[in-house]
C-alpha positions in Angstrom: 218.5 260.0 171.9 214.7 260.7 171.3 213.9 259.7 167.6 209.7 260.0 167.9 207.9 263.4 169.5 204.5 262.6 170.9 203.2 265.0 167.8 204.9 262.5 165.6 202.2 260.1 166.3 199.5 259.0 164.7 196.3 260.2 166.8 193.3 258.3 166.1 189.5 258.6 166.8 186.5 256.0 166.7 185.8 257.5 162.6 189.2 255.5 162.1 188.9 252.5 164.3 185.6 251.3 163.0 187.2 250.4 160.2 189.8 248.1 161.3 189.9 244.5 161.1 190.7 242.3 164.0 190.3 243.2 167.9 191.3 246.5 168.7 191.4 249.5 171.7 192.1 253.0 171.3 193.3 254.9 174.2 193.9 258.3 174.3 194.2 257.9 170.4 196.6 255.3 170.7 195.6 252.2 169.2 195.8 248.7 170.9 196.1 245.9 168.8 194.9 242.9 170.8 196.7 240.1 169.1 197.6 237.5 169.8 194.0 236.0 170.6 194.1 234.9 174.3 195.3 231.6 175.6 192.9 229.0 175.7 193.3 229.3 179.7 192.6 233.2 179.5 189.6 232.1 177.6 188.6 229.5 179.9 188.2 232.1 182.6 186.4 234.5 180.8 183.8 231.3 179.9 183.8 231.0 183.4 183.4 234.5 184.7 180.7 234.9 181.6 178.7 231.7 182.9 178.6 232.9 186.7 177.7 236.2 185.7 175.1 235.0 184.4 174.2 232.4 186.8 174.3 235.3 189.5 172.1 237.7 187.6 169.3 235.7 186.6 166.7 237.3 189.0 168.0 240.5 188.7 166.1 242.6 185.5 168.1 245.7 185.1 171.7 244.4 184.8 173.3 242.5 182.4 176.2 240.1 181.7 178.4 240.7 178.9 181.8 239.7 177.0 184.0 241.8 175.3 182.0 244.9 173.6 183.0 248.6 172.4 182.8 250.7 175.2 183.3 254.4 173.6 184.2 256.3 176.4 185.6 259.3 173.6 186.1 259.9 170.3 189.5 258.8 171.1 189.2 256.1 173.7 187.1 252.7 173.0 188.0 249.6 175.1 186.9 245.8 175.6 186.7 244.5 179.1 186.6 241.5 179.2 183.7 240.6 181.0 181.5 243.1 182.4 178.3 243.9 183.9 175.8 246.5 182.9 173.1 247.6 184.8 170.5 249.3 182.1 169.8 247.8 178.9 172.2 248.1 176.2 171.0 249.0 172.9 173.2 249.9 169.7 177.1 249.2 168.5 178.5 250.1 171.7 178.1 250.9 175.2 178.3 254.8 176.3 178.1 254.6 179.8 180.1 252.8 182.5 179.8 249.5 183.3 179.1 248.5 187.2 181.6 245.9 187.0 184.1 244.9 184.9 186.6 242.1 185.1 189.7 241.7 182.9 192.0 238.7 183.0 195.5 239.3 183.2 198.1 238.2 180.7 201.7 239.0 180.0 200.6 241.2 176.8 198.0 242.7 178.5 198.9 242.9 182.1 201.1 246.2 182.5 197.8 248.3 180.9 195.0 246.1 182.7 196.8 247.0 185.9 198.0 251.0 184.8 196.3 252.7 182.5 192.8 250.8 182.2 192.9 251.1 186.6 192.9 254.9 185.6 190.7 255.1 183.3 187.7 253.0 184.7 188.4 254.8 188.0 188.0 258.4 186.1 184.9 257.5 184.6 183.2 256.0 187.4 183.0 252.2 187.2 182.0 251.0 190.6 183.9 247.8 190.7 187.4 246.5 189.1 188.6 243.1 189.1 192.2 242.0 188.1 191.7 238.4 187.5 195.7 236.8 187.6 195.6 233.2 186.3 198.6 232.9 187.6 197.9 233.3 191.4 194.6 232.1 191.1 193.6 235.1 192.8 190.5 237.9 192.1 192.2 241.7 193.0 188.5 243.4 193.8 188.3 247.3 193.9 185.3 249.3 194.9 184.9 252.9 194.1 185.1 254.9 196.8 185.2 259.3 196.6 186.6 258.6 193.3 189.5 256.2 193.8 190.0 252.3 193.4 190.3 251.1 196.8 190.9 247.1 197.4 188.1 245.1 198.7 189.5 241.5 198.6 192.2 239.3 197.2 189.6 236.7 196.2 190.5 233.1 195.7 187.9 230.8 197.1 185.0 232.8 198.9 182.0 234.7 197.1 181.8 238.0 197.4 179.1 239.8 197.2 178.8 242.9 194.2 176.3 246.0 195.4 175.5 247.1 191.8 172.8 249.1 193.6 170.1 247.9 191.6 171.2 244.1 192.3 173.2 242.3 194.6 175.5 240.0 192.6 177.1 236.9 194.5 179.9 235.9 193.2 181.3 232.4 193.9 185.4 233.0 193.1 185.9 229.5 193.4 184.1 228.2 190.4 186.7 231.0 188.4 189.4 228.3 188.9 187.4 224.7 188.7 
């Protein structure tokens, strides 16, 4: 038996989630709470992935390497890749336009809407580039935009591949992800 309706819900919009403490993402209205902090080892990675990032895009001047910021995609729908790569300049409290690249590492509380429902929503708004980062299989799941869907470009584990943000090519040595 069905307790809850989907009207029973609280819906929320950015007016509400600005004023929330601790790390949160609102999808659809639906808010996230992204607690626990990661494992050390989820953090690692992201250290890693933030350091090559950089590392990779040091002659490039339009892009840039970030960690986890508001991206408000609606009034109702504000995620935080974990790493990601922009390729203007970002100015303000959040970003407002899709990033060229995001990564996000995988982890049991996270993995289910990394793989689902963030897939679908960074494909719909046009980010060029996914990456599924599983710590687990020490492997890189790399998607490229193509007509409008996610397709898989590599299951990356120990080669670089190479990003075509168009402004930039990004190499990007795998490898180092799992030193």
């Amino acid at each position: 038996m069905r307790i809850l309706e989907q009207s029973d819900l609280p819906h929320y919009t950015y007016k509400d989630y600005v004023h929330w403490d601790g790390r949160w993402e609102l999808l659809d209205g639906i808010a996230y709470a992204m607690t626990p902090a990661p494992s050390i080892d989820h953090q690692r990675i992201s250290q890693k992935i933030a350091r090559l990032l950089e590392e990779a895009l040091e002659n490039c001047e339009a892009c840039v390497a970030l960690l986890p910021v508001d991206w408000k995609i609606t009034e109702d729908t504000i995620v935080q890749p974990d790493n990601l790569v922009v390729c203007y300049q970002p100015s303000g409290r959040y970003l407002s336009k899709a990033p060229g690249l995001i990564f996000e590492v995988l982890s049991p509380s996270t993995r289910s809407k990394d793989e689902n429902i963030k897939f679908r929503l960074y494909q719909a708004e046009g980010v060029l580039y996914y990456c599924l980062v599983d710590p687990d299989e020490k492997v890189i799941k790399i998607f490229r935009l193509n007509d409008g869907q996610y397709i898989k470009r590599a299951d990356a584990t120990t080669k670089t591949f190479q990003f075509d943000l168009a402004k930039c090519l990004l190499n990007f040595d795998c490898s180092r992800v799992w030193d």
